[in-house]
PDB file of N, CA, C and O in Angstrom:
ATOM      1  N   UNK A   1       3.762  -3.221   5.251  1.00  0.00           N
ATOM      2  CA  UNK A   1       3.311  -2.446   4.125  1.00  0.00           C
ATOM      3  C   UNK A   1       3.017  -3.360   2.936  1.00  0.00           C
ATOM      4  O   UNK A   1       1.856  -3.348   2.528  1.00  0.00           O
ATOM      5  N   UNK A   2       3.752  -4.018   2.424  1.00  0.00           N
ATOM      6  CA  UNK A   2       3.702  -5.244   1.290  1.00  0.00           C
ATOM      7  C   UNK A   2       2.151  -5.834   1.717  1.00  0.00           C
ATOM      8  O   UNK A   2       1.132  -5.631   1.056  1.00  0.00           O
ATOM      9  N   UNK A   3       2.225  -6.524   2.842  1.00  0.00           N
ATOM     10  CA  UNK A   3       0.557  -7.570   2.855  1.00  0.00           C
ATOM     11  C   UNK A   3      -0.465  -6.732   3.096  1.00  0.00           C
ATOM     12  O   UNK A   3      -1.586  -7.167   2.833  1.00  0.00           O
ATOM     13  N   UNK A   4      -0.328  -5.115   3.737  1.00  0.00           N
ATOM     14  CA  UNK A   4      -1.459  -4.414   3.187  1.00  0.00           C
ATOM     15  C   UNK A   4      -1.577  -4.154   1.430  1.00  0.00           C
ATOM     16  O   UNK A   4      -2.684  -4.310   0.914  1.00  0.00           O
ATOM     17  N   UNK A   5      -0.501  -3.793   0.645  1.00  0.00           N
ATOM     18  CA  UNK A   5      -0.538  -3.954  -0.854  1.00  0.00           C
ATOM     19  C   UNK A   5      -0.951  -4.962  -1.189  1.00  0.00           C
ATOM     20  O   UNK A   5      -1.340  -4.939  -2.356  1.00  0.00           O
ATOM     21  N   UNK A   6      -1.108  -6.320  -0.465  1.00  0.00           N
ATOM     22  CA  UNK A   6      -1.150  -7.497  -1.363  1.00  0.00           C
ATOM     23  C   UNK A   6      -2.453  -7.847  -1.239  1.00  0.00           C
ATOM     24  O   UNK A   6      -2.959  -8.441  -2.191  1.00  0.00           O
ATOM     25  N   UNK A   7      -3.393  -7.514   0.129  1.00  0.00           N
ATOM     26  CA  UNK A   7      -4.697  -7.348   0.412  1.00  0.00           C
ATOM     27  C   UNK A   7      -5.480  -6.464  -0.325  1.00  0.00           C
ATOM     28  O   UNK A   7      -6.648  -6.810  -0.503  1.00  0.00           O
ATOM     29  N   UNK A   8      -5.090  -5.340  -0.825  1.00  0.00           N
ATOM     30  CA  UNK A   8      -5.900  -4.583  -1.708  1.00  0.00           C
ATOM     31  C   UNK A   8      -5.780  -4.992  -2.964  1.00  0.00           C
ATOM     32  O   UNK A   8      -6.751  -4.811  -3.699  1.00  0.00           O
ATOM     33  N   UNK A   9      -4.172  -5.847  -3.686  1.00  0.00           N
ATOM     34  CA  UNK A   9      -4.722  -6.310  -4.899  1.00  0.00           C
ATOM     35  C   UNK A   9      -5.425  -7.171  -4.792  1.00  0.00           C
ATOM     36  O   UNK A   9      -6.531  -7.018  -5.312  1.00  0.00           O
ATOM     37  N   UNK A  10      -5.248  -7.988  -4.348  1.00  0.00           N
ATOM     38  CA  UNK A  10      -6.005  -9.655  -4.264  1.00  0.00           C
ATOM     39  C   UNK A  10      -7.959  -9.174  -4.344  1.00  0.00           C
ATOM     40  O   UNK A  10      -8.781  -9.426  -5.225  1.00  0.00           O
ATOM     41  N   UNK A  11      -8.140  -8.315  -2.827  1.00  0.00           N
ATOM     42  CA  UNK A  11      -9.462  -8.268  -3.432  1.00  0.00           C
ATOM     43  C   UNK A  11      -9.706  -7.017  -4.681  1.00  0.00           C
ATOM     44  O   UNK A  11     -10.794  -6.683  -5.148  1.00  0.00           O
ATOM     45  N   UNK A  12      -8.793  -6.645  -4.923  1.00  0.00           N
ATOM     46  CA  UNK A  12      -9.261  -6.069  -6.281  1.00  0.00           C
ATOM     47  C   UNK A  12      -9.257  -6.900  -7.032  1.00  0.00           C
ATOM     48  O   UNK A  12     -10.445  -7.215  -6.950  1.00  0.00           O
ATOM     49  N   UNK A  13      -8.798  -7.632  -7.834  1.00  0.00           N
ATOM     50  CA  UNK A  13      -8.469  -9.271  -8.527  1.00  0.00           C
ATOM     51  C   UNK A  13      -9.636  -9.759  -8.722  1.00  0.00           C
ATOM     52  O   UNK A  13     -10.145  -9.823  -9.841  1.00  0.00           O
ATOM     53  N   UNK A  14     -10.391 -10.302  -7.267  1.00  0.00           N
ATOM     54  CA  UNK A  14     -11.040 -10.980  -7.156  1.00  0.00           C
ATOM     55  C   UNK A  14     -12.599 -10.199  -7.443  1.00  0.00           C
ATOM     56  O   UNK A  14     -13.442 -11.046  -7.738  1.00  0.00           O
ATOM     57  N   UNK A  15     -12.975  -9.225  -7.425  1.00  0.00           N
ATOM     58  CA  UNK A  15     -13.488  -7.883  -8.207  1.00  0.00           C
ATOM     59  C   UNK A  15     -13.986  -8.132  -9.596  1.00  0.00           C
ATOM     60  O   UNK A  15     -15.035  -8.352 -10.201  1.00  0.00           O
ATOM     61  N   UNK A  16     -12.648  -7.979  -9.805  1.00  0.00           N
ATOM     62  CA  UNK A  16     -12.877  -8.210 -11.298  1.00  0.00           C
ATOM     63  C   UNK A  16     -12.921  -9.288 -12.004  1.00  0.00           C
ATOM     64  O   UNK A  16     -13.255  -9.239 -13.187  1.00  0.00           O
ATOM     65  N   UNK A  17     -12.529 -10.651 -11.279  1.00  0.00           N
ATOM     66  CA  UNK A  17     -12.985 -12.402 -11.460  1.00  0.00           C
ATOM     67  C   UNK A  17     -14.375 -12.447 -11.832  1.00  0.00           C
ATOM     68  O   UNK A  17     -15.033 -13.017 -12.703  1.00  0.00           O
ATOM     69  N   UNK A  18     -14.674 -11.401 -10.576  1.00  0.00           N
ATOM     70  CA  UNK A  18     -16.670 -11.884 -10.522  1.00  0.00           C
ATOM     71  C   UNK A  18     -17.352 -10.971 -11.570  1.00  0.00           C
ATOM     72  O   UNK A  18     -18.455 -11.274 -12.025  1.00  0.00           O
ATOM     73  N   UNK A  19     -16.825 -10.078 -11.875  1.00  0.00           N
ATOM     74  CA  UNK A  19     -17.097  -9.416 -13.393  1.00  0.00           C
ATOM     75  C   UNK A  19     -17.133 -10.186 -14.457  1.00  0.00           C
ATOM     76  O   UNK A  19     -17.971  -9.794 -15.269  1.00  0.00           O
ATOM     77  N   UNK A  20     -16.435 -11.322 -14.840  1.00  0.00           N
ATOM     78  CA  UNK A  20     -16.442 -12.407 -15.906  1.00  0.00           C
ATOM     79  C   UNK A  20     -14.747 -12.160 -16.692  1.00  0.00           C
ATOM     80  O   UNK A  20     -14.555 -12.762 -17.748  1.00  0.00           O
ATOM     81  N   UNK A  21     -13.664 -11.325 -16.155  1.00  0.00           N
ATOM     82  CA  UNK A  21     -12.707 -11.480 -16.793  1.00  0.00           C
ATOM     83  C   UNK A  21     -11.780 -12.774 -16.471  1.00  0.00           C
ATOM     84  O   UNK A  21     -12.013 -13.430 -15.455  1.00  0.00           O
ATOM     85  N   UNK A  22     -11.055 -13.020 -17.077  1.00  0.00           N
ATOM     86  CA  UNK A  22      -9.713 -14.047 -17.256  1.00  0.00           C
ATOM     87  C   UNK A  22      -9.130 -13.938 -15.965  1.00  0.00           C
ATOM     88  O   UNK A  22      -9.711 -13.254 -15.122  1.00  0.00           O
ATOM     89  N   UNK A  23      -7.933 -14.585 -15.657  1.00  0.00           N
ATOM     90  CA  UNK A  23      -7.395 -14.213 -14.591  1.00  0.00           C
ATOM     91  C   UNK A  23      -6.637 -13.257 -15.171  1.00  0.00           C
ATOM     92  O   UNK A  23      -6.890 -12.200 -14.594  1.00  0.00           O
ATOM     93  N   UNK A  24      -5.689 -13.066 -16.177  1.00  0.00           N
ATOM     94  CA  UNK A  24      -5.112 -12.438 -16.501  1.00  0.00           C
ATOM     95  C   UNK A  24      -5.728 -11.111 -16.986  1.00  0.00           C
ATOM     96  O   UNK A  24      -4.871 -10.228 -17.018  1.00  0.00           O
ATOM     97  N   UNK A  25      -7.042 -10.670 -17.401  1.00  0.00           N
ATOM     98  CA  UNK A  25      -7.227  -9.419 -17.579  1.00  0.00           C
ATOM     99  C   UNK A  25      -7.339  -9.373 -16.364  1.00  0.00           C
ATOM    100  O   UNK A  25      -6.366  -8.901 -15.775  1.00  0.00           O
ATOM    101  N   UNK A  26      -8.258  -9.725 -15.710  1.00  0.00           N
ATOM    102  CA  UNK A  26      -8.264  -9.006 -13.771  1.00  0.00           C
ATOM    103  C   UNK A  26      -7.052  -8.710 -13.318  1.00  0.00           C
ATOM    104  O   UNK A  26      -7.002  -7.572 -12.852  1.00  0.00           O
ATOM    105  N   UNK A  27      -6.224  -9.206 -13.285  1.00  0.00           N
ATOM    106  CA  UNK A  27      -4.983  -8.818 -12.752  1.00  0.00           C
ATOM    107  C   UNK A  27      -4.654  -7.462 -13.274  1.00  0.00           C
ATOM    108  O   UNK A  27      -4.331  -6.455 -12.643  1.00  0.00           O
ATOM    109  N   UNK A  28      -4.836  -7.681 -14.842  1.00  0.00           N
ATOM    110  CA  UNK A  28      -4.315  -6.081 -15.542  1.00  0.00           C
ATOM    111  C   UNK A  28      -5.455  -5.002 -14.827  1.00  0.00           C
ATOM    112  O   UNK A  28      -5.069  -3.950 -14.318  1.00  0.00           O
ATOM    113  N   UNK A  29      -6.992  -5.419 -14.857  1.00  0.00           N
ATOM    114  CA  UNK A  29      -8.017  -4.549 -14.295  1.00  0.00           C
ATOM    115  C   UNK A  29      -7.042  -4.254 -12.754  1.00  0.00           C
ATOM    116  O   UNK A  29      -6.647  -3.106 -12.550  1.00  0.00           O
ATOM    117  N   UNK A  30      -6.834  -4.962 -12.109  1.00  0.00           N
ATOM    118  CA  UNK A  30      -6.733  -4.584 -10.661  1.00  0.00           C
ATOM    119  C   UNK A  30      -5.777  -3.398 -10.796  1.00  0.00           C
ATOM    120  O   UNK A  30      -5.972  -2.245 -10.410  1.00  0.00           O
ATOM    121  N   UNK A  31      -4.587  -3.957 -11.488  1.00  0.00           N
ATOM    122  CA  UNK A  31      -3.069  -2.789 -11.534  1.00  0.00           C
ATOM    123  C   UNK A  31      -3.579  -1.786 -11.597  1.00  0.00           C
ATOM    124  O   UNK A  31      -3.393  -0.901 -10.762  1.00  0.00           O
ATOM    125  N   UNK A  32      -4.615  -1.637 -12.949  1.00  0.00           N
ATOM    126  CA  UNK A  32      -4.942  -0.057 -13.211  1.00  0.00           C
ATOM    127  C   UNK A  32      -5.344   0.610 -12.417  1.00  0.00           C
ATOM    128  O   UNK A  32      -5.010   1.753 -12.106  1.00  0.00           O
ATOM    129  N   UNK A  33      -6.245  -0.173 -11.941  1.00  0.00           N
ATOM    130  CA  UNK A  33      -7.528   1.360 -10.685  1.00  0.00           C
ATOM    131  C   UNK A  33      -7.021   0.793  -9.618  1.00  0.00           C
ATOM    132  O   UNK A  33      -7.997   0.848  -8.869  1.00  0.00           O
ATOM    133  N   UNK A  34      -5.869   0.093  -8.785  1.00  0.00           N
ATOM    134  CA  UNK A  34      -5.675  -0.049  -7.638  1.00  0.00           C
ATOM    135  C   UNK A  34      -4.571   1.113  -7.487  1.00  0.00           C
ATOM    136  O   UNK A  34      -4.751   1.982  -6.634  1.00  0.00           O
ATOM    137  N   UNK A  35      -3.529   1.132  -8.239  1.00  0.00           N
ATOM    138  CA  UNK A  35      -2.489   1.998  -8.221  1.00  0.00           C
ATOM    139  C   UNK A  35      -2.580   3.577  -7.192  1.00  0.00           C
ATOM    140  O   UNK A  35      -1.561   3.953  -6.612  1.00  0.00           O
ATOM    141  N   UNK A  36      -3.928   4.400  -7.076  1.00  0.00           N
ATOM    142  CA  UNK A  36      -3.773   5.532  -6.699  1.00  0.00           C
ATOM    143  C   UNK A  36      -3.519   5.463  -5.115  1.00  0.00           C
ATOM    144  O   UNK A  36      -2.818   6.261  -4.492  1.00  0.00           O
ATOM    145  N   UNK A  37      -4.457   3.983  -4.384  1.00  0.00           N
ATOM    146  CA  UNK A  37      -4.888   3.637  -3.866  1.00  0.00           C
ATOM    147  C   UNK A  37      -3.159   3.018  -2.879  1.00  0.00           C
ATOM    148  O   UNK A  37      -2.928   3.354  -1.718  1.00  0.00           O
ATOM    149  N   UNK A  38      -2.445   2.339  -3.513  1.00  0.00           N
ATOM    150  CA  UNK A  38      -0.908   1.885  -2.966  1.00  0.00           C
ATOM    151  C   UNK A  38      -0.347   3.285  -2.833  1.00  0.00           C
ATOM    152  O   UNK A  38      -0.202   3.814  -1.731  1.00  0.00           O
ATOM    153  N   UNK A  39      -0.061   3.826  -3.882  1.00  0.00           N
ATOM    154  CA  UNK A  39       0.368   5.323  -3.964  1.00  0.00           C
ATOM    155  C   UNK A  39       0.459   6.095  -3.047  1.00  0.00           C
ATOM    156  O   UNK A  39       1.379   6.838  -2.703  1.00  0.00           O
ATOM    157  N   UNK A  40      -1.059   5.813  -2.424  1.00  0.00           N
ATOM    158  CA  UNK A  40      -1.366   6.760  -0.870  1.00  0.00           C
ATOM    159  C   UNK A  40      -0.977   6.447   0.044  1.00  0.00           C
ATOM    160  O   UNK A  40      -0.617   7.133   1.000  1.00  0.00           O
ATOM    161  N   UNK A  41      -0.982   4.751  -0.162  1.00  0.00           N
ATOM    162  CA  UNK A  41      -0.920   4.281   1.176  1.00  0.00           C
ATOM    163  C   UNK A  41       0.706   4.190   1.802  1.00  0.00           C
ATOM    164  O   UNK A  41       1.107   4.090   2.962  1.00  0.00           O
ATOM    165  N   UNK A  42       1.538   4.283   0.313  1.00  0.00           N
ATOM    166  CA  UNK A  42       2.515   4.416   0.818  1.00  0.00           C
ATOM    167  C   UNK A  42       3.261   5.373   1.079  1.00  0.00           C
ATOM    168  O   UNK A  42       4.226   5.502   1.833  1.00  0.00           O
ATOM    169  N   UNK A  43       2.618   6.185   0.240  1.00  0.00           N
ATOM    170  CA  UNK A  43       3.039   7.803   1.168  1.00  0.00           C
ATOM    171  C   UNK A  43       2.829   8.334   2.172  1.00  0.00           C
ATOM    172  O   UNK A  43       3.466   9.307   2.576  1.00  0.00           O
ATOM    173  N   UNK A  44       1.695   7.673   2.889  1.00  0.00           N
ATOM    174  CA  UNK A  44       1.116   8.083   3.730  1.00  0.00           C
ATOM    175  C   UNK A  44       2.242   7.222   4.677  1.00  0.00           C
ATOM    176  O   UNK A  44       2.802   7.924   5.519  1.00  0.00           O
ATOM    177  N   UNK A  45       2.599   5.944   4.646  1.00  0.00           N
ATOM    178  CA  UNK A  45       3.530   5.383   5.885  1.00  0.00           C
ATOM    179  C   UNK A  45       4.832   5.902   6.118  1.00  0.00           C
ATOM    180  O   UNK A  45       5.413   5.796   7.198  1.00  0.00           O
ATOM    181  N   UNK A  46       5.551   6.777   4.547  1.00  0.00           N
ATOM    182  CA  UNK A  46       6.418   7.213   3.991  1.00  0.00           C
ATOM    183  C   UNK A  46       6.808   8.589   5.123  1.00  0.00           C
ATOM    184  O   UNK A  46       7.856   8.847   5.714  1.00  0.00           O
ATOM    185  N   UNK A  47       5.586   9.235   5.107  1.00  0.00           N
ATOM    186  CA  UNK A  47       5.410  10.793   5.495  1.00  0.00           C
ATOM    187  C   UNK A  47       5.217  10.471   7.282  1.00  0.00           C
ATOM    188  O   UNK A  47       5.569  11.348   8.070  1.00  0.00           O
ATOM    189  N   UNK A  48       4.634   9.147   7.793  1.00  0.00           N
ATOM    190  CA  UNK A  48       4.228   9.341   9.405  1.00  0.00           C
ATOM    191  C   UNK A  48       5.657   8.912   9.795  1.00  0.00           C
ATOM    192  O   UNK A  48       6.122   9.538  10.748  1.00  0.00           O
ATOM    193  N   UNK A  49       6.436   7.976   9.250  1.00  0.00           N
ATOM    194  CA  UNK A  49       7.833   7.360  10.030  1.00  0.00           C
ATOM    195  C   UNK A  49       8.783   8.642   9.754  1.00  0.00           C
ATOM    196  O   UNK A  49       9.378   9.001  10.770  1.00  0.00           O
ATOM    197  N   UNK A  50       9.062   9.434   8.557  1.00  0.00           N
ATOM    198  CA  UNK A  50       9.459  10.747   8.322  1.00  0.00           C
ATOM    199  C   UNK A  50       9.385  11.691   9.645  1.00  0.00           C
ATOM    200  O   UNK A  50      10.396  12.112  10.207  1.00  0.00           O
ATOM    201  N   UNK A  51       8.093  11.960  10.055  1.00  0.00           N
ATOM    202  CA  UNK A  51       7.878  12.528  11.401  1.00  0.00           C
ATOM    203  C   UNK A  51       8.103  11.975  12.592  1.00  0.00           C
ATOM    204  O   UNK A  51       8.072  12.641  13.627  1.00  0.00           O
ATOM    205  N   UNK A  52       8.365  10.639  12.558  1.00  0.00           N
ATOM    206  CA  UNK A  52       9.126   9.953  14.135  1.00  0.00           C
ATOM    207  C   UNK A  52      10.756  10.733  13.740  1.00  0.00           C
ATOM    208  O   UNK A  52      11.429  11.562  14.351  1.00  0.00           O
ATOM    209  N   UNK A  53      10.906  10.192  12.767  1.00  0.00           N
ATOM    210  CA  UNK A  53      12.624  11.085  12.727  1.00  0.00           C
ATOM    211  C   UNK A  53      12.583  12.455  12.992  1.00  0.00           C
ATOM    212  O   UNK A  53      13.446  13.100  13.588  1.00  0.00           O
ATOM    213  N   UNK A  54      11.626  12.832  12.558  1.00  0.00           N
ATOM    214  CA  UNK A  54      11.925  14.591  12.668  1.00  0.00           C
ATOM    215  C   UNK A  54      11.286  14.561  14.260  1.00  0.00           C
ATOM    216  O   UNK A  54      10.963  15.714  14.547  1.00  0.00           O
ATOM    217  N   UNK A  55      11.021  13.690  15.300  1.00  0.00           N
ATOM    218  CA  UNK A  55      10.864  14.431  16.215  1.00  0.00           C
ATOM    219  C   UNK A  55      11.886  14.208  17.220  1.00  0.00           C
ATOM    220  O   UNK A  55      12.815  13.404  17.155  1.00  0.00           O
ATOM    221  N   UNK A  56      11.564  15.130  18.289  1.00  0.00           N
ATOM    222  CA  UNK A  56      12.793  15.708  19.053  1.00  0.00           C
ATOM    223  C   UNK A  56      13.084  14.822  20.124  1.00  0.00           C
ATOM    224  O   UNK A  56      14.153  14.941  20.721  1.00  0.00           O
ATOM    225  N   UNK A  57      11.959  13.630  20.554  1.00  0.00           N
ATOM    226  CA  UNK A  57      12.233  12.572  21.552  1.00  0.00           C
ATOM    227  C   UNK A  57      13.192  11.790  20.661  1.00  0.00           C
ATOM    228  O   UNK A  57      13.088  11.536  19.461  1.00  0.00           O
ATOM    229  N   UNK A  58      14.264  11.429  21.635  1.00  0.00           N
ATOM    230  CA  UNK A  58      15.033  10.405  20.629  1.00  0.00           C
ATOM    231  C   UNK A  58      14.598   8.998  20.867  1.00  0.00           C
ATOM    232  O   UNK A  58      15.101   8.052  20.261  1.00  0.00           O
ATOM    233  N   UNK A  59      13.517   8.855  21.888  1.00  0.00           N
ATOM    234  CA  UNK A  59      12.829   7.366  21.055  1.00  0.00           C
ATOM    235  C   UNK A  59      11.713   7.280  20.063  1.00  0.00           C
ATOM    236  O   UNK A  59      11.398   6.269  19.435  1.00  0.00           O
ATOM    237  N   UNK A  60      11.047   8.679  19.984  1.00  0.00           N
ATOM    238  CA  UNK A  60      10.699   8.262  18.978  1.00  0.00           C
ATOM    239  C   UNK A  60      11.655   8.582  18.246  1.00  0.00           C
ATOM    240  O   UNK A  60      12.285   7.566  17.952  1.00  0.00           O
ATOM    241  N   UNK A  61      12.141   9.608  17.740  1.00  0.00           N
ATOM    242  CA  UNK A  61      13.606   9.685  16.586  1.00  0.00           C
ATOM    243  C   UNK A  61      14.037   8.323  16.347  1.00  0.00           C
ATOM    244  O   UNK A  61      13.860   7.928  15.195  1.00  0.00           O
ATOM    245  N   UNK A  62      14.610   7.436  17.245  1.00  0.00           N
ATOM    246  CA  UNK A  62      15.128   5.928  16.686  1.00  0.00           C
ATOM    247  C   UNK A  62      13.805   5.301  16.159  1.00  0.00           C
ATOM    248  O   UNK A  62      13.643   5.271  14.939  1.00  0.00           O
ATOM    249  N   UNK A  63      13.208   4.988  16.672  1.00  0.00           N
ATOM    250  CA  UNK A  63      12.123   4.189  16.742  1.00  0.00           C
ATOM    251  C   UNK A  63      11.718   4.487  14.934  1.00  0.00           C
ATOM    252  O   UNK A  63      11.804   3.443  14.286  1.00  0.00           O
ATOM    253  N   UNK A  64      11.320   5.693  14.120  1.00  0.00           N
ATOM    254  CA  UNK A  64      11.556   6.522  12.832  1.00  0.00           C
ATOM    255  C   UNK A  64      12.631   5.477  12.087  1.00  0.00           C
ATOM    256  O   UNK A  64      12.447   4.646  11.198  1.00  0.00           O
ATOM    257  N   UNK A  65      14.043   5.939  12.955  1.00  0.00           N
ATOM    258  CA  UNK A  65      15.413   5.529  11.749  1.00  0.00           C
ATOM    259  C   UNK A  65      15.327   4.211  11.624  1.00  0.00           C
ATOM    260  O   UNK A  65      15.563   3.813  10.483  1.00  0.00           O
ATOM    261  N   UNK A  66      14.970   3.084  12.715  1.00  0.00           N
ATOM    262  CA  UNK A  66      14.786   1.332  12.618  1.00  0.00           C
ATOM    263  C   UNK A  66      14.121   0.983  11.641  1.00  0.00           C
ATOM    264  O   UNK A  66      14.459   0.248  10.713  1.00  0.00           O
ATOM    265  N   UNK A  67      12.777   1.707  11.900  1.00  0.00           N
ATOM    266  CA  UNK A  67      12.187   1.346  11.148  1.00  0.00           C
ATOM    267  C   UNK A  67      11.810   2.029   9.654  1.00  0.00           C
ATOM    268  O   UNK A  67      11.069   1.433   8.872  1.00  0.00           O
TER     269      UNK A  67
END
């Protein structure tokens, strides 16, 4: 989950490099409009391992709690 987050900032970053900002505003550009974008993505991994636990095979059920 982290190096998919770190792949969407980076090329967001790099986005906004080629726009003509600093490194340091790009970075602030990326935070802003990348945010909805992590948000999802981690709810979305949040909500599918949620449903290995809630199901009734207990490998997937473990397979959910490990991970």
């Amino acid at each position: 989950m982290g190096s998919e987050d770190a792949v969407l900032m980076m090329d967001r970053y790099f986005e906004e490099k080629e726009r003509g900002h600093t490194p340091e505003e790009a970075m602030r550009e990326a935070s802003k409009k990348i945010g909805k974008a992590i948000i999802t993505s981690c709810l979305t991994t949040l909500f599918g391992f949620s449903t290995l636990i809630a199901s009734p095979l207990s490998m997937n059920s473990n397979f959910g709690v490990v991970t």
